[in-house]
C-alpha positions as CSV (number, residue, x, y, z in Angstrom):
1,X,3.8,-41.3,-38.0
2,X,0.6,-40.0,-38.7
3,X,-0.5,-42.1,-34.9
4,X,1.9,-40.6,-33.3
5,X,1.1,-36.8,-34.3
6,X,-2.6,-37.7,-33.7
7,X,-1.0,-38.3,-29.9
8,X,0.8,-35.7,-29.5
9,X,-2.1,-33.3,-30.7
10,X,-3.8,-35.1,-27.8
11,X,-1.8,-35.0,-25.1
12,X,-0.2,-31.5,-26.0
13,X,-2.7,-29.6,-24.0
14,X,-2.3,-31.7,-21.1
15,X,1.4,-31.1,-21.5
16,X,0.9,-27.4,-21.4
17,X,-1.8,-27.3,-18.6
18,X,0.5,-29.2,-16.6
19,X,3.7,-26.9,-17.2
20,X,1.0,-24.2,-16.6
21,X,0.4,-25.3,-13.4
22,X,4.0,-26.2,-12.2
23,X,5.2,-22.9,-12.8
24,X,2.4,-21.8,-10.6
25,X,3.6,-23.7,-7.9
26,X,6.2,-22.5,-5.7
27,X,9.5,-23.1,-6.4
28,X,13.2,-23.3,-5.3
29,X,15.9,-20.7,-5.1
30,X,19.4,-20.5,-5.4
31,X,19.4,-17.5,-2.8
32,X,17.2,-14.9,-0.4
33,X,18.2,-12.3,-3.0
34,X,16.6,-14.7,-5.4
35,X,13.5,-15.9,-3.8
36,X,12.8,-11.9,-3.0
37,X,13.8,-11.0,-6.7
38,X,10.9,-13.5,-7.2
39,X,8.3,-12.2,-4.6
40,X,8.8,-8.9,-5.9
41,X,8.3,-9.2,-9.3
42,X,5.0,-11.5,-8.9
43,X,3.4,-9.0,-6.1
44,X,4.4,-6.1,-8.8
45,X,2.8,-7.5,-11.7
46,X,-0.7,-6.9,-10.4
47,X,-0.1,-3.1,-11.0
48,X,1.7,-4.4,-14.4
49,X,-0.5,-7.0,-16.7
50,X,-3.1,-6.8,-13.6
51,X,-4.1,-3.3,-14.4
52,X,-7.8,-2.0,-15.5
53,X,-6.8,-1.5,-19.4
54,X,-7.9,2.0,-19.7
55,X,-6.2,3.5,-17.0
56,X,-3.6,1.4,-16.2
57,X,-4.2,1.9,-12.9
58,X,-4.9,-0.9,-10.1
59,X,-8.0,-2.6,-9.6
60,X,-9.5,-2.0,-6.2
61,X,-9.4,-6.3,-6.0
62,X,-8.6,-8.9,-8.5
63,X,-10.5,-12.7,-8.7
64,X,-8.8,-14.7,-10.7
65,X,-12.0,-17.0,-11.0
66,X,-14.0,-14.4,-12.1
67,X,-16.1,-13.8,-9.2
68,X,-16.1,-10.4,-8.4
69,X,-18.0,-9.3,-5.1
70,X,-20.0,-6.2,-5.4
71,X,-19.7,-6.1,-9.6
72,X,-16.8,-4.1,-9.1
73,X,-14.4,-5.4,-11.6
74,X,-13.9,-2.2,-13.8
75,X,-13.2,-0.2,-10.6
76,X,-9.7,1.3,-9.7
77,X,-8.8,2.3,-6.6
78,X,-6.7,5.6,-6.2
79,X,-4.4,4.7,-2.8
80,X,-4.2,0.9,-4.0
81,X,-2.8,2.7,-7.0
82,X,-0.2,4.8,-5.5
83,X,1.3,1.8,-3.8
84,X,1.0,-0.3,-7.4
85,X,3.2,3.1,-8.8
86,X,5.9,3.0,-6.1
87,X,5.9,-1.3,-7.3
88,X,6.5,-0.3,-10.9
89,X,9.5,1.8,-10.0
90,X,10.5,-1.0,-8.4
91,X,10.1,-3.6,-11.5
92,X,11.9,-0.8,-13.9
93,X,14.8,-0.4,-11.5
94,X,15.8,-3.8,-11.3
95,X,15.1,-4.5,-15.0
96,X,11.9,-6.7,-14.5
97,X,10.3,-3.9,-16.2
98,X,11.4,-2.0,-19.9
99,X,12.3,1.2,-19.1
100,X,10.9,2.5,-22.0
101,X,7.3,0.2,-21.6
102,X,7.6,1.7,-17.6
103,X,7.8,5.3,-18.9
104,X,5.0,4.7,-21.5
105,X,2.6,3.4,-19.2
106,X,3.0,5.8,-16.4
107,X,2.4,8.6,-19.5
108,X,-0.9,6.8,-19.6
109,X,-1.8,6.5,-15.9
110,X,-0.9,10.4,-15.5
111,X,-2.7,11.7,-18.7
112,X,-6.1,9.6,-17.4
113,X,-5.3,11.0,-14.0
114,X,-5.4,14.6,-15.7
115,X,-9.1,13.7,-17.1
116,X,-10.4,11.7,-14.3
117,X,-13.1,13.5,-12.0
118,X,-11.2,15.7,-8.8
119,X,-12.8,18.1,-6.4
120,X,-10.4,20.6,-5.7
121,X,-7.9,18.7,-7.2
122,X,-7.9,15.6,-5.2
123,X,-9.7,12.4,-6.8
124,X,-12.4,10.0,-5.5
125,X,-11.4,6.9,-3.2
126,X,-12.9,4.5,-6.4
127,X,-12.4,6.0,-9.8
128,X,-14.7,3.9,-12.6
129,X,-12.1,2.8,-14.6
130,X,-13.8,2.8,-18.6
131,X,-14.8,6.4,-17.9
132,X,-12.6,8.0,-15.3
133,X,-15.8,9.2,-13.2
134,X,-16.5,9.1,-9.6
135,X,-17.5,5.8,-8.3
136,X,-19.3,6.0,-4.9
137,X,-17.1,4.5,-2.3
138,X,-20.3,5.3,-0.3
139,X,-23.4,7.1,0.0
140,X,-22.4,10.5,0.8
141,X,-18.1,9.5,-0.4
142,X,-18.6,10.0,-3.8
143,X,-16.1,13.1,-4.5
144,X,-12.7,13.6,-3.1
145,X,-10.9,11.5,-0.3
146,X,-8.1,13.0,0.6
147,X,-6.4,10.2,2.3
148,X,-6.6,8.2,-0.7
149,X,-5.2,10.9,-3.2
150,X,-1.9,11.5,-0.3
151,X,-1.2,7.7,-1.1
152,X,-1.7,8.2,-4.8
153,X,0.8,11.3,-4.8
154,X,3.2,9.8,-2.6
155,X,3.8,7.3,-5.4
156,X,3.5,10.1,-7.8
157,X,6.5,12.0,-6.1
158,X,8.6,8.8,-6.2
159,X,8.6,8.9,-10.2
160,X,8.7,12.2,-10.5
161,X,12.1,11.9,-8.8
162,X,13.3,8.8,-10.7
163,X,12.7,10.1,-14.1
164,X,13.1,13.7,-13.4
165,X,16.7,14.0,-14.7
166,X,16.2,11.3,-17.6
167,X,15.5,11.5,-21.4
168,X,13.1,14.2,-22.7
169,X,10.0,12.1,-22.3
170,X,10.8,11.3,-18.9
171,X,11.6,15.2,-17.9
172,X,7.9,15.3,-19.4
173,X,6.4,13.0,-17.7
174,X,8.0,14.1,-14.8
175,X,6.5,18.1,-15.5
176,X,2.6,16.2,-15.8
177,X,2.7,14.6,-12.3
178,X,4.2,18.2,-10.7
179,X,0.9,19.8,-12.7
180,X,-1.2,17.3,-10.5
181,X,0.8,17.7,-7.5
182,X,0.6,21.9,-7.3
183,X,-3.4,21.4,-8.2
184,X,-4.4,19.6,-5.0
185,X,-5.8,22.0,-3.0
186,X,-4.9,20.5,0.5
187,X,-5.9,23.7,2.4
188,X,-9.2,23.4,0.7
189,X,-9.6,20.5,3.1
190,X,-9.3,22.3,6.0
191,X,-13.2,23.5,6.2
192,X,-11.6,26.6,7.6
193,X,-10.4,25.2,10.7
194,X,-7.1,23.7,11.9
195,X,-7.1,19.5,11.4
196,X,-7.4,18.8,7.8
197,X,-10.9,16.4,6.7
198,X,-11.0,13.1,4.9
199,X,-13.7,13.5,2.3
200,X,-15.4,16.8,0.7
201,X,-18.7,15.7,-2.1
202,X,-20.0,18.5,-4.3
203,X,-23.7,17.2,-3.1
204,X,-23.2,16.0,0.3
205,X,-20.5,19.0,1.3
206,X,-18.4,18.1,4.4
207,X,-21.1,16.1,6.1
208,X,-19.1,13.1,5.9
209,X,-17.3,15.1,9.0
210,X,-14.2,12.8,9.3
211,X,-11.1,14.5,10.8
212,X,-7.5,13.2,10.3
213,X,-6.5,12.7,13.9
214,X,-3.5,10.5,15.0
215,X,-2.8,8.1,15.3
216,X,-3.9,5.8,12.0
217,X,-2.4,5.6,8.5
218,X,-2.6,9.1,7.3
219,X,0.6,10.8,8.4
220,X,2.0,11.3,5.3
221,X,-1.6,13.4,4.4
222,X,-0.5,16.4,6.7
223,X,3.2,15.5,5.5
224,X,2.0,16.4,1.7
225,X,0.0,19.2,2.6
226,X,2.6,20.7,4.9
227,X,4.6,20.3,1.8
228,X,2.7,21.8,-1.3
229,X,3.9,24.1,-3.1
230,X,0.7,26.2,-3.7
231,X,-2.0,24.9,-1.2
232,X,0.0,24.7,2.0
233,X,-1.6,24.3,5.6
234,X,0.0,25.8,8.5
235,X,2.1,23.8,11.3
236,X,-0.5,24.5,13.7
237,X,-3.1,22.3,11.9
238,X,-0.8,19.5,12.6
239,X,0.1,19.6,16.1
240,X,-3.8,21.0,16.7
241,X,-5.1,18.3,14.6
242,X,-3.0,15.2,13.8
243,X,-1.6,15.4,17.2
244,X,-4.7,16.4,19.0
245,X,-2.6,19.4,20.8
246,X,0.3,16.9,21.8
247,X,-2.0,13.9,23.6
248,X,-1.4,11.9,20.7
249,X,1.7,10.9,23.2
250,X,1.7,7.4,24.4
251,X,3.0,5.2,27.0
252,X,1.3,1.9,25.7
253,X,3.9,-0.9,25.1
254,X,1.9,-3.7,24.4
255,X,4.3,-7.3,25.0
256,X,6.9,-4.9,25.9
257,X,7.2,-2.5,22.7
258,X,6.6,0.5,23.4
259,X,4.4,2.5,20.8
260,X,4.8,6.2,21.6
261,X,1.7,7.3,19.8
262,X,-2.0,6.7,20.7
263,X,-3.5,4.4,18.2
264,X,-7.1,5.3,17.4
265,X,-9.4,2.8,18.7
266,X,-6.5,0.8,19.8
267,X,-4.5,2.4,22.3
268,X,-3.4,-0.4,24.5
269,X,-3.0,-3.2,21.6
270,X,-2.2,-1.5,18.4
271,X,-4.4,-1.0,15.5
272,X,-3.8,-2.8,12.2
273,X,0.0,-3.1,10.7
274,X,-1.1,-1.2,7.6
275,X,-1.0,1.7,9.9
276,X,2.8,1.0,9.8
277,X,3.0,0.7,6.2
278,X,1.1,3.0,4.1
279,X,2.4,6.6,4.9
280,X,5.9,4.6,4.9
281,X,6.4,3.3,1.3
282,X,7.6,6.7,0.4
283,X,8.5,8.7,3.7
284,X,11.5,7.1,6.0
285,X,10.7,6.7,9.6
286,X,14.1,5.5,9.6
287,X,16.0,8.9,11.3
288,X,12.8,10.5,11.5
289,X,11.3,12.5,14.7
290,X,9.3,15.1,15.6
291,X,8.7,16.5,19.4
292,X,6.2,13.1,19.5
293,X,8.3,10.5,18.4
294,X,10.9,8.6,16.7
295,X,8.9,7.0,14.0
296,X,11.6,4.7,12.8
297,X,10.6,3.0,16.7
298,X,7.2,3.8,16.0
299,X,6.9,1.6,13.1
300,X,9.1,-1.2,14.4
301,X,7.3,-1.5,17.4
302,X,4.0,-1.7,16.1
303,X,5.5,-4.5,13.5
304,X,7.4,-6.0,16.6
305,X,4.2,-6.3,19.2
306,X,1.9,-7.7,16.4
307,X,4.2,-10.3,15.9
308,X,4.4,-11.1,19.4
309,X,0.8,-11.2,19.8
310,X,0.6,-13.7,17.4
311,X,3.5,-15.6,19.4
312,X,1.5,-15.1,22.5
313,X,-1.9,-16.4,20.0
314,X,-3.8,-15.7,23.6
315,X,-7.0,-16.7,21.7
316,X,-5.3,-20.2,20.8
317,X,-5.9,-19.1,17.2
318,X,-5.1,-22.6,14.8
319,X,-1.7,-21.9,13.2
320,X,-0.7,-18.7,14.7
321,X,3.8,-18.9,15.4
322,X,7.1,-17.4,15.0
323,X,6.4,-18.0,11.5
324,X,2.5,-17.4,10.6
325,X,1.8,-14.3,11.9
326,X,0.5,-10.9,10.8
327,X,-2.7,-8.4,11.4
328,X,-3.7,-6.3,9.1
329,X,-7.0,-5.1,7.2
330,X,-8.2,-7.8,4.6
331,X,-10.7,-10.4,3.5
332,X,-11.9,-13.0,6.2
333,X,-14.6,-15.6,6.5
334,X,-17.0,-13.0,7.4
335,X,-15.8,-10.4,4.8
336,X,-13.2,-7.6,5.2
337,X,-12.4,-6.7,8.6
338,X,-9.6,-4.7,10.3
339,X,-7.7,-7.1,11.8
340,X,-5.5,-6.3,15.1
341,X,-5.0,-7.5,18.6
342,X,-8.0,-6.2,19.2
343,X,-10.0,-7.3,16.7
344,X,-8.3,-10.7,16.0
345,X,-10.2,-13.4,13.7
346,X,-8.2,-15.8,13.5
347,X,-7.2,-14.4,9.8
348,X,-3.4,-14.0,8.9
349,X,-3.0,-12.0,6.2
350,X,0.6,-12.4,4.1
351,X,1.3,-8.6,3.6
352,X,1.1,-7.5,7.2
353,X,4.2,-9.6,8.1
354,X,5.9,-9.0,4.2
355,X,4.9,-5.2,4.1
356,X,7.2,-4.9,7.5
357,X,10.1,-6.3,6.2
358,X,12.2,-2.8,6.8
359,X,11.4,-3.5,10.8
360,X,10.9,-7.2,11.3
361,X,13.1,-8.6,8.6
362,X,13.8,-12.2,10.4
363,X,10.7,-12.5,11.3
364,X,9.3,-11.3,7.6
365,X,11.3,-13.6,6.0
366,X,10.7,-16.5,8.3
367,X,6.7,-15.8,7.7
368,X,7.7,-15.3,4.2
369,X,9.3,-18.9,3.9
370,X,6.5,-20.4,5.3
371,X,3.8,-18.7,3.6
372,X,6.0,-19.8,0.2
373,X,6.9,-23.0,1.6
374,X,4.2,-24.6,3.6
375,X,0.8,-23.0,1.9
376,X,2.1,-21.7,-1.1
377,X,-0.3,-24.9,-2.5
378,X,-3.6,-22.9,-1.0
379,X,-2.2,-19.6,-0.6
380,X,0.0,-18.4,-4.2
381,X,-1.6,-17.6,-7.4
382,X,-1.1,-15.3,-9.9
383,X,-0.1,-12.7,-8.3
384,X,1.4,-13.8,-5.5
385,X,-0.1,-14.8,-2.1
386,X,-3.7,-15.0,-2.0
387,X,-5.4,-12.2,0.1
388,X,-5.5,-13.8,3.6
389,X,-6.4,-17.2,5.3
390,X,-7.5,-18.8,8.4
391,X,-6.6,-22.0,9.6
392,X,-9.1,-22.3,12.8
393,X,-12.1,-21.9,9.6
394,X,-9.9,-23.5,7.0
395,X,-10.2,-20.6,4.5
396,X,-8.0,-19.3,2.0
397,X,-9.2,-16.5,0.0
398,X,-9.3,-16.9,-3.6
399,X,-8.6,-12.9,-4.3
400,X,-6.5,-9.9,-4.1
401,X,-6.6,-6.4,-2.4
402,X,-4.4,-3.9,-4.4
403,X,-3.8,-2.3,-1.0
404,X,-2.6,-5.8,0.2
405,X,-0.9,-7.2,-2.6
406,X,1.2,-3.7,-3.9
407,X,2.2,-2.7,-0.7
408,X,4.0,-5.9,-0.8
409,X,7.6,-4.9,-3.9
410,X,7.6,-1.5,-2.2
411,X,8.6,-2.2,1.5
412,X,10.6,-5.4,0.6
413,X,12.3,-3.0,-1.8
414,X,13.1,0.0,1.3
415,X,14.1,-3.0,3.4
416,X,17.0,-4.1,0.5
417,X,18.0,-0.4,-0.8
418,X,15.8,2.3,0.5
419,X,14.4,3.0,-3.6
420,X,11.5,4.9,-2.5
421,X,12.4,6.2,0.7
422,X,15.6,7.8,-1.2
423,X,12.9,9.2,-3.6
424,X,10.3,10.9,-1.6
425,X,13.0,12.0,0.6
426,X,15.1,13.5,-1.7
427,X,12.1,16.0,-2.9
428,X,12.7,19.5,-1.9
429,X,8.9,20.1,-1.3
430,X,8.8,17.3,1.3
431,X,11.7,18.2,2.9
432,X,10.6,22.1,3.9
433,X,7.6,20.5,4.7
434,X,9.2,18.6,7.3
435,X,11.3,21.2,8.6
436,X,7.7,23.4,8.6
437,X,6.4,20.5,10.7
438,X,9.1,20.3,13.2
439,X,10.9,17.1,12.1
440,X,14.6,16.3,12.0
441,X,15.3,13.8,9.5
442,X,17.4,11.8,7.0
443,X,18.0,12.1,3.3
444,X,20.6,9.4,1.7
């Protein structure tokens, strides 16, 4: 007897590291609703047990070996962790998530967003996570990016709606992210003129000198500050400046999709898809238009042609198909790159094709599949599907984005019930600032 435990005692951690590593294998489902149950909660769980512990916020990137790139490991990143917010709505709505242990740790996130550094109310692109300070995305973008704070209070305005009307500590929670929201100064951002500007630094001022002009990812920035409730910008600073006095109109309709609006640096091809996903975790294109465009074809085209593109693979890319396709922004060979027709490395990166689920879902789900399927071995880890890959280099990255990977329970989420779309939507700030705007649009 005494043998045999001896064995056991042996072989027991062998047993265990290999159960370990099974379960981290991909497996088999008894249904789509299943395997997306499953692809959800994984993908989530980076803004759940993957968050920096004094925030509970996102990291800006996760390496599960340990090897962080630019010593940036305590480092949260504010948009990355507006999209990981609008992912743990997602994980408490379909009970992945404790209610209670959801409400409790977005009463932490909010109360260290309260103490963090802002400049005029709108935080820093990276936020040092230990001590809430600025941490320089950049020389001269070390105080507030604007951009980056509109994704973080997109997700903000989603729970604010879900827990709104709930138990007195959600109502109170829900009363801290409204004090965040009416202390962004978005006209602030203006520099007195009429196209609202990326980045302001206490030292540097506005030399930075970035306007937001469309087309790129930043819609829902003139959507929020449209919408405030005590920093407003006028109508005219969108059409003057987003829409660069109406020739942000397009004719471009690259493999036959047409794309309405000019993409910046890309008008012919189509810029990266995370142009089609982040200002659309939260805002429906779907029955959306302004005098521009119908955004709901605006983002399904984009998805559409980039997944032709990759069909077409007219640089005889290694793996590119009907089924491994997807440009976005991520890591490559030669480090992180905007990928896009134009700008095509041979990198497919799994969230471009799972983020557009709401526009492309056969092809999503077929990429999905394979992804899962065919190179889950290389390609799924911890939390989910590694950041990109190449097969023409045979690379696989080894790390995650949070603006790759929690982009990812969202948009699967608005493609099975609309969550966060109902959310934003239904908040009577966004909607006069829509109507201010000039849009018609849809609230379920």
């Amino acid at each position: 007897m005494k043998k045999i435990l001896l064995l056991l005692s042996l072989i027991a951690p062998l047993i265990c590291a290999c159960t370990s590593k099974k379960e981290n294998r991909p497996q088999t489902f008894a249904s789509e609703d299943a395997f997306l149950d499953s692809i959800q909660k994984v993908h989530l769980n980076y803004m759940w047990n993957g968050a920096e512990s004094t925030s509970g916020l996102a990291p800006e990137r996760i390496h599960p070996k340990g090897d962080y790139p630019l010593n940036d490991k305590d480092v949260v990143t504010t948009g990355g962790s507006g999209f990981g917010i609008m992912g743990l709505i997602v994980g408490i709505d379909r009970k992945f998530i404790d209610r209670k242990q959801g409400v409790e740790r977005f009463h932490k996130i909010v109360d260290y967003l309260a103490k963090a550094d802002r400049f005029h109310g709108v935080w820093s692109h990276w936020i040092d996570g230990p001590t809430g300070k600025v941490k320089p995305f950049g020389t001269k973008d070390d105080g507030g990016d604007l951009v980056e704070s509109s994704f973080l209070m997109q997700g903000l305005i989603c729970a604010r709606q879900y827990f709104q009307n709930g138990n007195e500590r959600e109502k109170e929670l829900a009363a801290k992210i409204d004090k965040l929201w009416r202390e962004m100064e978005f006209s602030f951002y203006q520099q007195g003129k009429d196209v609202l500007y990326w980045h302001w630094s206490p030292k540097y001022q506005w030399q930075m000198n970035f306007p937001l002009e469309g087309y790129n990812e930043c819609l829902i920035t003139y959507i929020l500050a449209a919408s405030s409730p005590t920093y407003p910008i006028p109508a005219s600073a969108y059409h003057n400046g987003w829409a660069r006095k109406g020739t942000i109109v397009s004719d471009a309709a690259p493999y036959g999709y047409k794309l309405y609006l000019k993409h910046n640096y890309a008008e012919e091809t189509g810029g990266p898809l995370f142009w089609a996903h982040y200002s659309y975790i939260g805002f429906c294109p779907k029955g959306s238009k302004d005098k521009y465009a119908d955004y709901w074809e605006v983002t399904k085209n984009h998805a559409l042609s980039d997944f032709a593109y990759c069909v077409a693979n007219p640089k005889h890319f290694k793996g590119y198909s009907d089924s491994c396709w997807g440009l976005t922004a991520s890591y490559s060979p030669k480090g992180y790159s905007a990928h896009a027709p134009n700008n095509d490395l041979g990198v497919i990166t799994p969230t471009a094709a799972l983020s557009s689920f709401p526009y492309t879902s056969k092809e999503s789900m077929q990429a999905l599949k394979y992804f899962y399927h065919q190179k889950g071995d290389k390609l799924w880890g911890p939390y989910g599907f590694y950041d990109a890959f190449s097969e023409t280099d045979n690379w696989y990255s080894d790390g995650y984005l949070a603006i790759d990977q929690c982009t990812v329970a969202p948009m699967i989420e608005n493609y099975r019930t609309g969550l966060l779309w109902k959310l934003f939507m239904s908040a009577p700030e966004i909607q006069a600032g829509l109507t201010k705007l000039g849009f018609t649009y849809t609230v379920n």
